[in-house]
C-alpha positions as CSV (number, residue, x, y, z in Angstrom):
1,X,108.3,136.6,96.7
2,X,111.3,134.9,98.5
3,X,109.7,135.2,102.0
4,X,106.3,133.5,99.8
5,X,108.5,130.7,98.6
6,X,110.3,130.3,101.8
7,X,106.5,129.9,103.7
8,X,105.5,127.6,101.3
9,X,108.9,125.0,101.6
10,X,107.7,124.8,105.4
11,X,106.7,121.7,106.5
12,X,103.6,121.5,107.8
13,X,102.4,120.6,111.7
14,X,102.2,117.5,112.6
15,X,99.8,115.5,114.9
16,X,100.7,112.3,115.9
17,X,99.0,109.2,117.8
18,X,99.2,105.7,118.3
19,X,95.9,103.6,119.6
20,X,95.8,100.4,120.7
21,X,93.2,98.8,119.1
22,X,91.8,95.4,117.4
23,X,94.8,93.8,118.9
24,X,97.2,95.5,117.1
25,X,99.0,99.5,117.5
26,X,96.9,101.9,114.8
27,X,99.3,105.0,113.8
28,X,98.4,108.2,112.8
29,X,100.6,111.0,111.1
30,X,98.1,114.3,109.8
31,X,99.9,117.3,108.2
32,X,98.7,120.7,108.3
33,X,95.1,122.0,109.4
34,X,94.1,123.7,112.6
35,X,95.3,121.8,115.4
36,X,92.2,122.1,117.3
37,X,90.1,120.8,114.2
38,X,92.5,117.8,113.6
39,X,92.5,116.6,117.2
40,X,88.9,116.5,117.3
41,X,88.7,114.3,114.0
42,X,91.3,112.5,115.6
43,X,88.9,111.6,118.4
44,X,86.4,111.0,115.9
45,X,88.6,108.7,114.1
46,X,89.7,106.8,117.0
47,X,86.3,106.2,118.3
48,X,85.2,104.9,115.1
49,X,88.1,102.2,115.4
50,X,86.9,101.3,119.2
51,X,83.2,100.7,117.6
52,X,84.7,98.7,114.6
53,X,85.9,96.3,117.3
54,X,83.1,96.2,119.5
55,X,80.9,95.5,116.2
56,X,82.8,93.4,114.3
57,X,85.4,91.3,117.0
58,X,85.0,87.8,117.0
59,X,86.9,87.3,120.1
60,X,83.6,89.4,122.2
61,X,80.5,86.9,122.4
62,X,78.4,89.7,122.5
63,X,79.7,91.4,119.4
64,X,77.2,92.0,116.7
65,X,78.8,89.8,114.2
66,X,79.8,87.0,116.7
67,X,75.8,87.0,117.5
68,X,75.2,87.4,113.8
69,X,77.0,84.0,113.3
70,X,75.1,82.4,115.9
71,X,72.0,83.7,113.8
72,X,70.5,85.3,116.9
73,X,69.8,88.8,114.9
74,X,70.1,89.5,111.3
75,X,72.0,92.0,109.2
76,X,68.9,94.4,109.4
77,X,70.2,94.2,113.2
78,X,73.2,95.6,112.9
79,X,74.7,98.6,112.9
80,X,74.6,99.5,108.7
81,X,78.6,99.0,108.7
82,X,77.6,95.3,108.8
83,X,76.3,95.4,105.6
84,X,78.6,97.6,104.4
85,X,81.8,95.5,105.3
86,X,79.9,92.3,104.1
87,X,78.6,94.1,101.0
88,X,82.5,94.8,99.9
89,X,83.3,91.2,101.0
90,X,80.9,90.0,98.5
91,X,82.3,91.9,96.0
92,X,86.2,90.9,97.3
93,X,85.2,87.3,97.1
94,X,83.6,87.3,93.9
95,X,86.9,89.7,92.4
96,X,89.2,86.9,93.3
97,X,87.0,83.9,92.6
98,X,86.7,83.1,95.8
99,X,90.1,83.6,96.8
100,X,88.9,85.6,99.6
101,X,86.4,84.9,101.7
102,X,84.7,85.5,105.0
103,X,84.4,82.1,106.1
104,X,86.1,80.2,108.4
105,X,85.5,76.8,109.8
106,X,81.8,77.5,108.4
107,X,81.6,80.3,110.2
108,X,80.9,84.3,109.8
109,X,84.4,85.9,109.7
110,X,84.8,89.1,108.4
111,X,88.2,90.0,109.8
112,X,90.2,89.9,106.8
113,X,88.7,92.8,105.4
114,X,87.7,95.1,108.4
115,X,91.1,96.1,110.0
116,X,92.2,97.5,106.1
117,X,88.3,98.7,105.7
118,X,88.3,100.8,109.1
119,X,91.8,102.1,108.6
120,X,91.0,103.2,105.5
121,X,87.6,105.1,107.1
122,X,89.8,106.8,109.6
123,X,92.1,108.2,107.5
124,X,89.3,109.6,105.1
125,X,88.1,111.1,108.3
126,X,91.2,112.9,108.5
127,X,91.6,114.1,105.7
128,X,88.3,116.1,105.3
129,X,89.4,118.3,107.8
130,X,90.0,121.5,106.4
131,X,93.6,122.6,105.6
132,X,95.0,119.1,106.4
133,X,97.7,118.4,103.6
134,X,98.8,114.7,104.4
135,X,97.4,111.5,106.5
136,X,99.2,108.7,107.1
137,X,97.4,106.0,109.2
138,X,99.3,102.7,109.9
139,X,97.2,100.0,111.3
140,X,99.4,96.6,112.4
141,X,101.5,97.4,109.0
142,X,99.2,98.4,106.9
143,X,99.1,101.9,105.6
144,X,96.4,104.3,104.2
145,X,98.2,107.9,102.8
146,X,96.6,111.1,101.6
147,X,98.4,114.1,100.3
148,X,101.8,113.9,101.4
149,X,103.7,115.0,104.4
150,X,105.7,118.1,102.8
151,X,105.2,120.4,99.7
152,X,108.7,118.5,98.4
153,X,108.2,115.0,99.8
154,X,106.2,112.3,99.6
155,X,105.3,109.5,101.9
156,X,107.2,106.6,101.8
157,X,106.3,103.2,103.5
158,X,109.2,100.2,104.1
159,X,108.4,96.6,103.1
160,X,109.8,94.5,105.9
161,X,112.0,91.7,104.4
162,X,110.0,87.9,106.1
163,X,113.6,86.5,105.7
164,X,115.7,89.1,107.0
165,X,114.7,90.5,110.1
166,X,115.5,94.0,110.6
167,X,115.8,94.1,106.7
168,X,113.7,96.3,103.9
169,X,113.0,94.4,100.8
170,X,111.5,97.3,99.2
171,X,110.4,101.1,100.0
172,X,106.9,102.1,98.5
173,X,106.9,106.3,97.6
174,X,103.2,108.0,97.3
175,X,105.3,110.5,95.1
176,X,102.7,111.9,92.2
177,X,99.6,110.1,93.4
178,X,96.6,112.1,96.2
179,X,96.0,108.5,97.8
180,X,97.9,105.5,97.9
181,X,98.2,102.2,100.5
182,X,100.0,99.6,100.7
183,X,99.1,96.0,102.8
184,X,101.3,92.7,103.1
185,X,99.6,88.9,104.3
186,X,102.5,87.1,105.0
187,X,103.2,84.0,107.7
188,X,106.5,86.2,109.0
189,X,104.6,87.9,111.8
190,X,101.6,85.6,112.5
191,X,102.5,82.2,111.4
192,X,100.4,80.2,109.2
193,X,97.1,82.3,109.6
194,X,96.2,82.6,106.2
195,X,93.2,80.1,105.1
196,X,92.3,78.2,101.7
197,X,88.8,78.7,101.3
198,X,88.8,75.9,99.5
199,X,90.5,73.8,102.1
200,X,89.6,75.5,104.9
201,X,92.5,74.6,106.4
202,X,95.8,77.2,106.4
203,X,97.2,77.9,103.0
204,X,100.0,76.0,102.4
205,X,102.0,78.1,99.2
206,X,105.5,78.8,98.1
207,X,104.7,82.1,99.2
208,X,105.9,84.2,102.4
209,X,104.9,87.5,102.0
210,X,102.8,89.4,99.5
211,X,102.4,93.4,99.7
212,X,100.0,95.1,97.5
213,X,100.0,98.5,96.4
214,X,96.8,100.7,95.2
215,X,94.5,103.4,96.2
216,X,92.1,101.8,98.8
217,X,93.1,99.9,101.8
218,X,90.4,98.1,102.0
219,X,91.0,96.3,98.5
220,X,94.5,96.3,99.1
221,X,94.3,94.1,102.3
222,X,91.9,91.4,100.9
223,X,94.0,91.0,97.3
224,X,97.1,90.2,99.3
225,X,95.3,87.8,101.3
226,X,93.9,86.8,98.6
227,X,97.1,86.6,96.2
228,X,98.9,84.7,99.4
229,X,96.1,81.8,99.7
230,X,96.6,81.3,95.6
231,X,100.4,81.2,95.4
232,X,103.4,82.8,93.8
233,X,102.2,81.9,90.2
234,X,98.8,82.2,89.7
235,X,98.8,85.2,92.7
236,X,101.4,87.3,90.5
237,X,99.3,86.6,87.0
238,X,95.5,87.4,88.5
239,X,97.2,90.7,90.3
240,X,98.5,91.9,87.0
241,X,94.9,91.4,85.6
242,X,93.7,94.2,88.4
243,X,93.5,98.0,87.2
244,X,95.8,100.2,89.5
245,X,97.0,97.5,91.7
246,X,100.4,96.6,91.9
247,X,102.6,94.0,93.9
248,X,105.9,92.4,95.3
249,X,105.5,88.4,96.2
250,X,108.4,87.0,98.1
251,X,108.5,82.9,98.1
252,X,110.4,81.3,100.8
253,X,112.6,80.1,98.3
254,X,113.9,83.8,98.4
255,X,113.0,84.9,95.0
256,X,111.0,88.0,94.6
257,X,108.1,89.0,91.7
258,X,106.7,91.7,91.3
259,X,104.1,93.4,88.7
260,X,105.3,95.2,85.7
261,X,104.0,98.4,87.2
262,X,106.2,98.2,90.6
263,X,109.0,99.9,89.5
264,X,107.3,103.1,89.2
265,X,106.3,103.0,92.9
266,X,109.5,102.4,94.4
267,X,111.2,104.9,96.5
């Protein structure tokens, strides 16, 4: 019995890899499995993210959605990710009344959801491997966890404070929960990159970072893009109104908000 329990506190083995991809460093932290197994669903994984950006960049003229834009093919085109991502960006935009939205300048512009959407993917990839007991994928700050990374701890993610550099305004714990992720829009790392789809133009708010917490990544990354483009007020009020989803709004004013479920998330 005490050799069983001491096997079972081990922590399990760790693969580890960083890709540069979509502009931006995706990490990757799987737990347990065969080795063997996990590196080839790494590969998998990663060559998923390279075709995400070959489809879907809107920097590459000869992408399929750059060409889709320029209404030179249709969706029936394109690889059946297109419709896919643009199927859940439909259903983003009409979630947050348009708060979201995959125009810009009048033109196709799925970016704000593909980069949570494919990080997301990869990690699910991951952890269907047999044996694996914890994924953690990072892409450009935003994190997709499943399982957790030993028996007796869970994964734990650190909000960056926009007004303190080198500061943590908050640490997220997956402790209790098989998937969680967590996504921040803010104007701290990027500028003003954020649009009003109702302006078009950037969104000007009392807002300077917004990280949400829930299940998916995908959903995660377009409601704080989505909550950021609204504002501190009615951002907090339609986030509470979203089953599962939680949140911590920072204004530039230095005051912070957060959901009524937070609490229970940080760690």
């Amino acid at each position: 019995m005490a050799e069983a329990v001491a096997e079972s506190a081990e922590a399990p083995a760790a693969v580890r890899h960083a890709e540069e991809v979509m502009g931006t460093v995706f990490s990757f932290d799987v737990r347990g499995g065969d080795p063997d197994a996990v590196r080839a669903a790494l590969d998998e994984a990663v060559a998923g993210l390279h075709r995400v950006d070959e489809v879907f960049s809107t920097y590459r003229e000869d992408s399929q959605v750059s060409r889709l834009a320029r209404q030179e093919i249709g969706v029936a085109d394109c690889d059946p990710e297109v419709a896919e991502v643009l199927e859940l960006a439909a259903e983003a935009e009409r979630v947050s009344d348009g708060w979201f939205s995959t125009r810009y300048r009048g033109r196709l512009d799925p970016t704000g959801i593909v980069k949570g959407w494919s990080a997301e993917r990869a990690a699910r990839t991951l952890a269907r491997v047999a044996g694996v007991s914890g994924v953690s994928v990072n892409g450009g700050g935003d994190v997709q966890m499943f399982g957790a990374p030993e028996p007796t701890r869970a994964w734990r993610v650190g909000i960056a404070d926009p007004l303190r550099p080198g500061g943590l305004a908050a640490v997220i714990s997956a402790a209790g929960v098989e998937e969680l992720a967590v996504a921040t829009s803010g104007t701290a790392e990027r500028g003003a990159h954020i649009v009003d789809p109702r302006t078009g133009k950037s969104a000007v708010t009392d807002l300077v970072a917004v990280t949400v917490v829930g299940p998916r990544l995908t959903w995660a990354d377009c409601w704080a893009t989505a909550a950021f483009a609204m504002g501190s007020r009615a951002g907090l009020a339609w986030l509470e109104s979203l089953p599962g989803v939680e949140a911590l709004l920072i204004t530039a004013g230095d005051e912070v908000r957060c959901t009524g479920g937070l609490a229970a998330r940080l760690g």
